[in-house]
C-alpha positions in Angstrom: 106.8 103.3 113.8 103.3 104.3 113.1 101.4 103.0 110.0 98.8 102.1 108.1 98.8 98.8 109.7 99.5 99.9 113.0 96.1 99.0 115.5 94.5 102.4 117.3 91.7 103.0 119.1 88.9 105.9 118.7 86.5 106.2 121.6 85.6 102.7 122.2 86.2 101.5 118.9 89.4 98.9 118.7 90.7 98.8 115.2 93.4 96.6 113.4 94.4 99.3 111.3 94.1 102.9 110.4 92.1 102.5 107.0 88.4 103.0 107.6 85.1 104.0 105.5 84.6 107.6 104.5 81.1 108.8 104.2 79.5 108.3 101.1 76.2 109.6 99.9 74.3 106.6 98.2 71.0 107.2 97.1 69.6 104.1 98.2 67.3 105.0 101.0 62.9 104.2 101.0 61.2 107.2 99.9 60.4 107.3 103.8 64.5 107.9 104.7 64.7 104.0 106.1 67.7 102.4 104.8 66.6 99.5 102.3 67.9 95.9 103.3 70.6 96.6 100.3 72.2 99.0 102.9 73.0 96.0 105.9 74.9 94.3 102.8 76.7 97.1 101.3 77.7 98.3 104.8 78.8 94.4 106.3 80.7 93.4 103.0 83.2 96.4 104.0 83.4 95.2 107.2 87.2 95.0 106.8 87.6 98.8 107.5 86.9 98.1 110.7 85.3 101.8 111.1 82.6 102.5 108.6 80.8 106.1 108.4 77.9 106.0 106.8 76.1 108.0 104.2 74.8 111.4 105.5 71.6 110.8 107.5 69.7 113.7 107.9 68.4 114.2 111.7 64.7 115.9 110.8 62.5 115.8 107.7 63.9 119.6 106.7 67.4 118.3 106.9 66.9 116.3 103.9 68.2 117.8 100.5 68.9 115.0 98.0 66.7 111.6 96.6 66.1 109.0 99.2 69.0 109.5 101.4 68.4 108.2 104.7 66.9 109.9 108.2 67.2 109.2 111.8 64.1 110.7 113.4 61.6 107.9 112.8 60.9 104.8 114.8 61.3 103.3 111.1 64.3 104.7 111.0 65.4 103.3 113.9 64.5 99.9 112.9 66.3 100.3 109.5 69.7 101.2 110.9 69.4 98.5 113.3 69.3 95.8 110.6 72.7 97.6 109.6 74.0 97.9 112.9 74.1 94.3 113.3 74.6 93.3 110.0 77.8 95.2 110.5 78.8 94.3 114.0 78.1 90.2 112.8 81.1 91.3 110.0 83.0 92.2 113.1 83.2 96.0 112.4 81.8 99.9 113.8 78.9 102.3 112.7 79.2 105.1 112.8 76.3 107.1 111.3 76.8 110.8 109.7 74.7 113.3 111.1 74.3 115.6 108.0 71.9 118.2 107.8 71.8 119.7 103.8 70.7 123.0 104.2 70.4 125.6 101.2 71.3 122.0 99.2 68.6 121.2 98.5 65.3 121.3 96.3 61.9 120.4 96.8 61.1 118.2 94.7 63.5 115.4 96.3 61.3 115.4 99.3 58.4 113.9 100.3 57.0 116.7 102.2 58.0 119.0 99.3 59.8 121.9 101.8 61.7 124.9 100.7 65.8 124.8 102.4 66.5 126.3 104.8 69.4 128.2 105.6 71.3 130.6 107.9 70.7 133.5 105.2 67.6 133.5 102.1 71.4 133.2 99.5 71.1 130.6 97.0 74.3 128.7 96.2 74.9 129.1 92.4 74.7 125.1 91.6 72.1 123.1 90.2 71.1 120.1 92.0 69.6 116.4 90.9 66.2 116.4 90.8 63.6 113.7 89.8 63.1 116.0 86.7 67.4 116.1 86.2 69.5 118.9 87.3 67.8 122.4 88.3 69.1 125.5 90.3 69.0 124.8 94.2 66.5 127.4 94.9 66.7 130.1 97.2 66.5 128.8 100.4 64.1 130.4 103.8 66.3 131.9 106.3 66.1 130.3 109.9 65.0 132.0 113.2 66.8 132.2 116.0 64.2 130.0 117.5 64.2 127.2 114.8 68.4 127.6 114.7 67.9 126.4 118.4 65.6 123.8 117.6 67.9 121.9 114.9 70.4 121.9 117.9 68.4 119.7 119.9 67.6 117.5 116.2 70.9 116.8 115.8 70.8 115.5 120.0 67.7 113.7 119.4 68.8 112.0 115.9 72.0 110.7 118.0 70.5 109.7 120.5 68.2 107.5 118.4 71.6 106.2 116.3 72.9 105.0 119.3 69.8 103.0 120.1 69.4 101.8 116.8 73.0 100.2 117.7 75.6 102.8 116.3 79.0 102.6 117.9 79.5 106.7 117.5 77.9 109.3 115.5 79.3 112.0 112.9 78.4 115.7 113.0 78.7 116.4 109.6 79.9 120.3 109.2 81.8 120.4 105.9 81.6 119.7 102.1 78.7 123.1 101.5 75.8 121.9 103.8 74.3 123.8 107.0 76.6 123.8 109.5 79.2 124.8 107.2 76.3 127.5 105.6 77.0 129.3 109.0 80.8 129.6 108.7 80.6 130.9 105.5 79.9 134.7 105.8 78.9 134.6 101.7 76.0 131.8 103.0 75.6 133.5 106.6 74.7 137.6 106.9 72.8 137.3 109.6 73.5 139.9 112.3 72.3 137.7 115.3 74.7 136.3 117.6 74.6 133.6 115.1 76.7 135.8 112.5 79.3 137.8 111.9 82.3 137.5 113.8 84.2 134.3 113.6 83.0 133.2 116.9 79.4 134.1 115.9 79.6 132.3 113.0 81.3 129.1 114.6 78.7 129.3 117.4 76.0 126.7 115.7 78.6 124.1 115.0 79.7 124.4 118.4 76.6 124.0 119.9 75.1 121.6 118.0 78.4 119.9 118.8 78.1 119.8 122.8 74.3 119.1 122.7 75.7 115.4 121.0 78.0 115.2 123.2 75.7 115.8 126.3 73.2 113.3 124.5 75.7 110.0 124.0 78.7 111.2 125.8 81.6 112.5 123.8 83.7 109.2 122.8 80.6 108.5 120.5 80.6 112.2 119.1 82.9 112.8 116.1 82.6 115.7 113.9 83.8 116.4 110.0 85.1 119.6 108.7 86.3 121.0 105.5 88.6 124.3 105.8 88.9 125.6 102.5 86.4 123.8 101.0 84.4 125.5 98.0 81.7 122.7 97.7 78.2 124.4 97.3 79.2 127.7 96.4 81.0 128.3 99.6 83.6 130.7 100.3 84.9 130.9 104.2 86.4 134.6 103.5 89.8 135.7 104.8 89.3 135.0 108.2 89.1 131.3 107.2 92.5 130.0 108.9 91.3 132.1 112.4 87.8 130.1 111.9 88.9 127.3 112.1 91.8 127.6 115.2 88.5 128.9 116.8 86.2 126.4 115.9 88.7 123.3 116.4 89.9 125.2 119.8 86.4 125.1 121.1 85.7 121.4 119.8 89.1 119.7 121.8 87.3 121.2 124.9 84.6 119.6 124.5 86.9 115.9 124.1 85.1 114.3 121.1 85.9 111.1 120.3 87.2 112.3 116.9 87.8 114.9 114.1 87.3 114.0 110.6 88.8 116.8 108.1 88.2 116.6 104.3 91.1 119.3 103.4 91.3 121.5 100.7 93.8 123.4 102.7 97.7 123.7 103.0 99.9 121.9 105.1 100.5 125.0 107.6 96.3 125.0 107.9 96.6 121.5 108.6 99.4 121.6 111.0 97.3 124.4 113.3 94.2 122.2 113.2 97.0 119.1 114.3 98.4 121.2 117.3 95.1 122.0 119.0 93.6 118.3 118.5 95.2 115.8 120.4 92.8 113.1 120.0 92.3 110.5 116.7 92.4 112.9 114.1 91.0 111.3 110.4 92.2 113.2 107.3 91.6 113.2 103.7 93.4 115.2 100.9 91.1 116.4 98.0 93.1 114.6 95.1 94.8 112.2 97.3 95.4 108.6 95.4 96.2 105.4 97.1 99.6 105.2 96.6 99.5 108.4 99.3 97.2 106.9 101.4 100.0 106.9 104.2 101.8 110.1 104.2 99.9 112.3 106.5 100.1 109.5 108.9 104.2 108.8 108.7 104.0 112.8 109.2 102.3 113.3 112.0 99.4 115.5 110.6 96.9 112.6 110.9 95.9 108.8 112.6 93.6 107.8 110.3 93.0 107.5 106.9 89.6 107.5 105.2 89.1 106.4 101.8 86.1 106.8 99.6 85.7 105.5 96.2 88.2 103.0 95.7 86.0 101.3 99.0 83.1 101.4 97.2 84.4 99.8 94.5 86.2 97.2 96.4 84.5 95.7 99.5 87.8 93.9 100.5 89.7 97.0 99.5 91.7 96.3 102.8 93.1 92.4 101.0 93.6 94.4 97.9 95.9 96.9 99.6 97.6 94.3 101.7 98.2 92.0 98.3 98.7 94.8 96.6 96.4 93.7 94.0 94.7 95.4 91.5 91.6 97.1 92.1 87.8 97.2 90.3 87.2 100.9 88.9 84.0 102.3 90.3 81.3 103.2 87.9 80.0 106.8 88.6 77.0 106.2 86.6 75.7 103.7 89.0 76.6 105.9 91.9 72.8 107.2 92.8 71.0 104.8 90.5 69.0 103.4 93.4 69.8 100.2 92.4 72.1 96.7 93.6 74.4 97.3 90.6 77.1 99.5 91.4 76.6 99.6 95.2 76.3 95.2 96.3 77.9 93.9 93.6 81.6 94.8 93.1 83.3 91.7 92.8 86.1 90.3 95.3 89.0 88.8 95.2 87.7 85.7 96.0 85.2 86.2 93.5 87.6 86.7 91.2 89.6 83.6 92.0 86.5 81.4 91.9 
């Protein structure tokens, strides 16, 4: 029988189990986007995961949105990740570095270069975002040209091709949870009347192409990709078509034979069960409200391989002893979250620790 603790194997990745790292914004980044040295700890001391997706990394300078989160377009950047790479790889673990491009979410003061969002339509979302100055209304963002929306394909390509040689094991395309890839899906972020909107298969074109270009760049068992069907996260609303969206989008995305398909779900289990039938590779799937004691389920029923868990693994590095002990577990503080700071993000204490 399949569990938890039954080994798998995702692209090239060999893993014990199938508990692994979900992507976690931080806020821990230089003011340049290169990861600070805190992020090679953080990353190694949850080696046990055995897969570990990062924090979103935005591919260009526009694709940032929130404080210091970390880039992949520099040489710097490059060099930053690589200390993590190996830092991780030492632990005996993957990277896997999110490819997340924020969009409309975003605000101009939590960039260096100080750049309005961009988006697939000039629509604000109708959220306020954390700024230097504390929360303010994401502003409205400057609608893309057909020509630019073609140039943030080949960003994404170039900002995985760069993980990879910074020592990634894979890379994730990070279309879900509100931000631009999403954006286009969303026909209440996306009225453009280009072949980039519209129908469903207009509106799913970006992701898909963005998609194949990673694919083309570092091969598809390094390419995974995160969705969110029925996700309302900035303001988003995928319309009544939603359920035909996404059988079109996760039709085209098994053709192109990604390594893997990550899906935060807000959906129901019949939405889930169409996504399952047309993906036949490692399939990674979180519930919104899922606890622990669930952590399982979807697995013993077929709808997913993997399980990703969040905060409970940033609160508890060896999260993966804890489980197997079935030992208590450190709460996570949320108002150390973004702070910037070690406390909260390097030191959680262990078992071990504990014991000692």
């Amino acid at each position: 029988m399949t569990d938890l603790w039954t080994p798998t194997t995702v692209g090239t990745m060999q893993l014990a189990h199938r508990i692994t790292l979900s992507p976690m914004t931080r806020g821990r980044a230089n003011y340049d986007g290169t990861p600070s040295p805190m992020a090679a700890d953080y990353y190694a001391q949850r080696a046990a995961l055995g897969m570990l997706v990062t924090e979103g990394t935005q591919p260009s300078a526009t694709g940032q949105g929130y404080l210091k989160t970390p880039g992949i377009h520099t040489r710097a950047h490059v060099e930053g990740w690589r200390a993590v790479a190996d830092a991780v790889h030492d632990a005996g673990a993957y990277l896997v570095i999110q490819l997340m491009h924020t969009g409309r979410m975003g605000h101009p003061d939590n960039t260096p270069d100080h750049h309005i969002p961009v988006a697939p339509s000039a629509i604000a979302p109708e959220v306020d975002i954390f700024t230097p100055a504390g929360p303010r209304p994401v502003p409205v963002p400057r609608e893309l040209t057909t020509a630019e929306i073609e140039g943030i394909v080949g960003e994404f390509a170039d900002a995985a091709w760069m993980a990879v040689q910074a020592g990634a094991d894979a890379v994730e395309i990070h279309a879900a949870n509100g931000y631009l890839l999403q954006q286009f899906l969303a026909p209440n972020a996306n009225r453009r009347t280009d072949h980039y909107g519209g129908s469903v298969a207009n509106r799913a074109r970006f992701t898909l192409q963005v998609a194949e270009a990673v694919a083309e760049m570092i091969g598809e068992h390094r390419t995974g990709i995160r969705i969110s069907p029925g996700a309302r996260l900035g303001d988003i609303d995928e319309g009544p078509d939603s359920a035909a969206l996404y059988r079109h989008l996760v039709t085209g995305l098994a053709e192109l034979d990604l390594a893997f398909l990550d899906v935060f779900s807000f959906t129901d289990d019949a939405g889930l069960r169409e996504i399952r039938d047309r993906w036949h590779r490692p399939l990674l799937l979180t519930r919104a409200g899922r606890t622990l004691d669930r952590l399982g389920d979807d697995i013993d029923a077929g709808l997913a391989d993997l399980a990703p868990v969040g905060t409970a693994a940033l609160a508890n590095p060896d999260l993966v002893d804890r489980l197997r002990a079935g030992a208590p577990l450190n709460a996570p503080d949320p108002s150390t979250f973004y702070t910037g700071a070690a406390e909260g993000y390097t030191d959680y204490p262990t078992l071990r620790l504990n014991a000692a």
